[in-house]
C-alpha positions in Angstrom: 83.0 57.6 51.8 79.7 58.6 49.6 77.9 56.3 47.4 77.8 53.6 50.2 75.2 50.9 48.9 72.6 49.2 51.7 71.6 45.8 50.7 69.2 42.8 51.8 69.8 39.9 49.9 69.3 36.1 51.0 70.0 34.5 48.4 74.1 33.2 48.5 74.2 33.1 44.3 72.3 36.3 44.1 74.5 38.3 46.9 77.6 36.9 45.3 76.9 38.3 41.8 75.6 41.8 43.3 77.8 42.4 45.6 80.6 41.8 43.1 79.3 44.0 40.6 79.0 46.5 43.8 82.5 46.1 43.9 83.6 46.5 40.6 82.5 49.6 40.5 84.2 51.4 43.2 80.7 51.5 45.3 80.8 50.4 49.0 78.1 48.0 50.0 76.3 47.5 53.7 74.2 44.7 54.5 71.2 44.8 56.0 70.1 42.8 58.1 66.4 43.6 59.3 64.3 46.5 59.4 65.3 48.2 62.7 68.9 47.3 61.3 67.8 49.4 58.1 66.6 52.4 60.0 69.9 52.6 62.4 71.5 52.6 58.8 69.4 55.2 57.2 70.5 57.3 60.7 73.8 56.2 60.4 75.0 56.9 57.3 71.8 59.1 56.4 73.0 61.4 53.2 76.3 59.0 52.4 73.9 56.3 51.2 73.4 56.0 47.2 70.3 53.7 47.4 69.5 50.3 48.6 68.8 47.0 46.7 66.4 44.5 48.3 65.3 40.8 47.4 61.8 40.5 48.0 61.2 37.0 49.2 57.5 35.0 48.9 56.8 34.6 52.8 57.4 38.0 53.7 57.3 40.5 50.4 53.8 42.4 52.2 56.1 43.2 55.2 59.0 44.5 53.0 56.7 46.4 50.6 55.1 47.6 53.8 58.8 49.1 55.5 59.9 50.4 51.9 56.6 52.4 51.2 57.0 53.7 55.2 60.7 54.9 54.7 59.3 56.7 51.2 56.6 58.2 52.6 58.9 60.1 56.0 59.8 63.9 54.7 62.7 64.3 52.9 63.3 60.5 52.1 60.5 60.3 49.0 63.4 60.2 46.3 64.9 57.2 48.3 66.1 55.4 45.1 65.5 51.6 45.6 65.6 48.6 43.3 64.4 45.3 43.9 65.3 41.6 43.5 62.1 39.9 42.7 61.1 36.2 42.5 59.1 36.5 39.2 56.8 38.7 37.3 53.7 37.7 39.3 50.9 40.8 39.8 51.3 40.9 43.6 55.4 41.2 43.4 55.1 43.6 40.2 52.1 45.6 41.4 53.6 45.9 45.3 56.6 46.9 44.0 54.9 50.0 42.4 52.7 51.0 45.4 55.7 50.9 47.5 57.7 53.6 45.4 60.0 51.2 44.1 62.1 52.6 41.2 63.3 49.6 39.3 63.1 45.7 39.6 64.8 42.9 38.5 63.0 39.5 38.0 65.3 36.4 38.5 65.3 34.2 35.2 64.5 30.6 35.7 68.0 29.9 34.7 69.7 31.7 37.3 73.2 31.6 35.5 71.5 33.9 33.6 70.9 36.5 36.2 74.7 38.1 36.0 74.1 39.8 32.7 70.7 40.7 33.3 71.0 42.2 36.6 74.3 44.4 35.5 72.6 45.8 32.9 69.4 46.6 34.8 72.0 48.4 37.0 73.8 50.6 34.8 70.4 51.8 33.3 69.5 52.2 37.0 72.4 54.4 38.2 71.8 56.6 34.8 68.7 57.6 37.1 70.3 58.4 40.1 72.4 61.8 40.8 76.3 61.6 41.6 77.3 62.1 44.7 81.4 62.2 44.3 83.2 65.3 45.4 83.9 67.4 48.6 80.3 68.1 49.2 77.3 67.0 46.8 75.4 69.4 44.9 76.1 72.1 47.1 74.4 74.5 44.8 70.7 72.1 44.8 70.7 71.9 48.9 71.3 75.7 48.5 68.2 75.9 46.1 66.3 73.4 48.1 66.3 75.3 51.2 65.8 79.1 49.6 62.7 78.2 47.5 60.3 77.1 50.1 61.1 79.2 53.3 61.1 82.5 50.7 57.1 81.6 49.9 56.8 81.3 54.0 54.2 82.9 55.1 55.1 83.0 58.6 58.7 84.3 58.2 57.0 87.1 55.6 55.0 88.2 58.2 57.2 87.8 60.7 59.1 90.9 58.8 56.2 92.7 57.8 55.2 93.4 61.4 58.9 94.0 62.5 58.5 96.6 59.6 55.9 98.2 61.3 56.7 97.8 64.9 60.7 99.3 64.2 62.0 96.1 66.4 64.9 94.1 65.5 64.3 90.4 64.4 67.1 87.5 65.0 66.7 83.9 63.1 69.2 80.9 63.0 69.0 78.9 60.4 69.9 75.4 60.9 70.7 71.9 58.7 70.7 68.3 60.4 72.2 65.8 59.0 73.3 62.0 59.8 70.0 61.6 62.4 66.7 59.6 62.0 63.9 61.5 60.6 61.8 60.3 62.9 63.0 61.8 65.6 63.3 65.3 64.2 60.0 66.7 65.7 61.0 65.4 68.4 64.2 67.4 68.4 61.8 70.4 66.7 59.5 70.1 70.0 62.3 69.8 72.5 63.9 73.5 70.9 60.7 75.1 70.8 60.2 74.2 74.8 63.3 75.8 75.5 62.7 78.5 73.7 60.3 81.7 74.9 56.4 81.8 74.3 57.1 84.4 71.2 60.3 83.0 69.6 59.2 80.2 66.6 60.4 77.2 65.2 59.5 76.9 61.4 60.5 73.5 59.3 61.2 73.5 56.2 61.9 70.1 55.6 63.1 67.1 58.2 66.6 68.7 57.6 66.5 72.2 58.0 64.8 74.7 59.7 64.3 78.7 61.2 64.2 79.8 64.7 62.3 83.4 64.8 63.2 85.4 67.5 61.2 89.0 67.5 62.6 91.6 69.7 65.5 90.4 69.6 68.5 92.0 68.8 71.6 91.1 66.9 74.1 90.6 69.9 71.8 87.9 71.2 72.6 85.3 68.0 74.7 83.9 69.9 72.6 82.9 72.8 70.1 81.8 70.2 72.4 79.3 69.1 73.9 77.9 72.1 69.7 77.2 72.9 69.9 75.3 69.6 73.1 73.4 70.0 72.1 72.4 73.7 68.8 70.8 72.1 70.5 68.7 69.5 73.4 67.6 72.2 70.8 66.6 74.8 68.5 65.1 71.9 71.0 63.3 69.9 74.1 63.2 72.2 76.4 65.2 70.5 77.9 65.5 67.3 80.1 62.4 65.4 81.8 62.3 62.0 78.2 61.6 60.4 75.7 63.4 62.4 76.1 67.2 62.6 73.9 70.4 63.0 75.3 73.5 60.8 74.2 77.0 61.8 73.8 80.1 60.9 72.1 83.5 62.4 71.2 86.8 60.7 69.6 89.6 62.2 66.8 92.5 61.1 67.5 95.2 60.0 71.2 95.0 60.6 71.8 91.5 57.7 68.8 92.8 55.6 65.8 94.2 55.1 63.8 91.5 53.4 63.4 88.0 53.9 65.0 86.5 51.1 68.3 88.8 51.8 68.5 87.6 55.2 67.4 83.7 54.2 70.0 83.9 51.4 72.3 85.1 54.1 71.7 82.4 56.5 71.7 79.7 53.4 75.2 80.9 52.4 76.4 80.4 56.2 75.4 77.2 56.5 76.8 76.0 53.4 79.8 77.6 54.3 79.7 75.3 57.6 78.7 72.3 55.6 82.2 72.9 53.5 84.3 73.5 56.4 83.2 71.0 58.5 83.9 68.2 55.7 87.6 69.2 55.5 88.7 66.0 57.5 92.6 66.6 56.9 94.5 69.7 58.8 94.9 72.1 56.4 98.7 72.1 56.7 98.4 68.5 54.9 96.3 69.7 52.1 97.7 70.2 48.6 97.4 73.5 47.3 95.3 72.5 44.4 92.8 70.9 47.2 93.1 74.0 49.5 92.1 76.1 46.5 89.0 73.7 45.3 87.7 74.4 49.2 88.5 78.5 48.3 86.6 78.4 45.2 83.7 76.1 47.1 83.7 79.1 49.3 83.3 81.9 47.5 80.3 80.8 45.8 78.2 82.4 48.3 80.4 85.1 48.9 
């Protein structure tokens, strides 16, 4: 289920008026119920989660600030949309919340009965803010984007080509996409591949999620040993795949897929997104209705 909502709230009268408004919208919340118990979440549930709503208490707001501005700062999380539940408008609580990234927050009134009306309407100005993420797959078309833009301006994989070019040797690259696994473990996972890997192939990152293995002088028929290198990393690393974390391939080869860069990124970008649609098919496709079976089709063909 998307839009799941993390939330670390002490107070009883505050949770009970949150969590019902939570509710009353259709949005799934998760308690939190430290910070270790915040990252396993984050791993968890990684791209499932809408956005997380704190209350910063007076003994220990430094440390919360402190674990908020971390998780912002980690690649790929910067956009992290959190609001926060604070005591009053005091500079330290008002000012923190700013330095740590924190989107919106919502001061509790001295008459606390008066918290309810404030705190739903601080809400719905706060989810005007914050991108849908109902459907199959969420914003297929922007992680498409996201992943094209930068590795097409990448120097390495341009020269990469460029010297292929001149050399008349084949090229094979595998893109890949994680999701559902810690980001602080990815270059972990980046520097476990690359060891398995030979001294010439490279391992270029994008972003925490996705990256390129480059494999000069290598030809076409050997994707597939490429990936099973890939696939052996992330099983080893991460222990296998589950309903949430996943790894989604895709391999393309010069010249044979294309004789530029961006043909053979935009090749490998459509495969994976391909893999991201397939894989979130959770229903055999002989219980499907036809009208769902032909909103996957048309998902499909996008990048046809």
């Amino acid at each position: 289920m998307a839009n799941k909502i993390l939330c670390s709230i002490e107070d009883r009268l505050i949770k009970v008026i949150v969590l019902k408004h939570l509710f009353e919208k259709g949005m799934e919340f998760i308690e939190i119920l430290d910070e270790r118990d915040l990252y396993l979440k984050l791993d968890i549930f990684g791209e499932s989660i809408f956005f997380y709503i704190i209350q910063i208490n007076h003994d220990s707001y430094k440390e919360q600030y402190k674990t908020i501005k971390n998780i912002k700062q980690k690649s790929g999380l910067a956009n992290f949309p959190v609001m926060a539940i604070i005591p009053d408008g005091s500079v330290e609580f008002v000012r923190g919340a700013k330095q740590a990234g924190i989107e919106d927050v919502v001061l509790i009134p001295e008459k606390r009965e008066k918290f309810k009306d404030i705190f739903l309407t601080r809400l719905n100005d706060f989810l005007k803010k914050i991108p849908s993420n109902k459907g199959i797959q969420p914003n297929l078309e922007e992680i498409r984007k996201s992943i094209l833009a930068p590795l097409s301006d990448n120097a390495e994989l341009i020269n990469e080509v460029k010297r292929a070019s001149r050399g008349k040797y084949p090229i094979s690259l595998v893109m890949g996409r994680i999701t559902g696994v810690h980001i602080g473990m990815i270059q972990e996972f980046y520097d476990k591949l690359k060891a398995g890997l030979r001294e010439t192939d490279k391992v270029i990152n994008n972003d925490y999620r996705t990256f390129v293995v480059v494999c000069p002088f290598t030809a076409k028929e050997y994707l597939i040993e490429i990936e099973k290198k890939i696939r052996k990393s992330f099983e080893e690393m991460f222990g296998g795949y589950s309903r949430l974390r996943r790894l989604d391939m895709y391999g393309a080869a010069y010249p044979d897929d294309g004789g530029s860069i961006d043909k053979l990124l935009e090749n490998m970008a459509n495969g994976v997104n391909d893999s991201i649609i397939i894989s979130s098919i959770n229903e055999p496709l002989n219980a499907l209705s036809r009208e769902r079976l032909e909103e996957y089709k048309k998902m499909l063909r996008l990048y046809k």
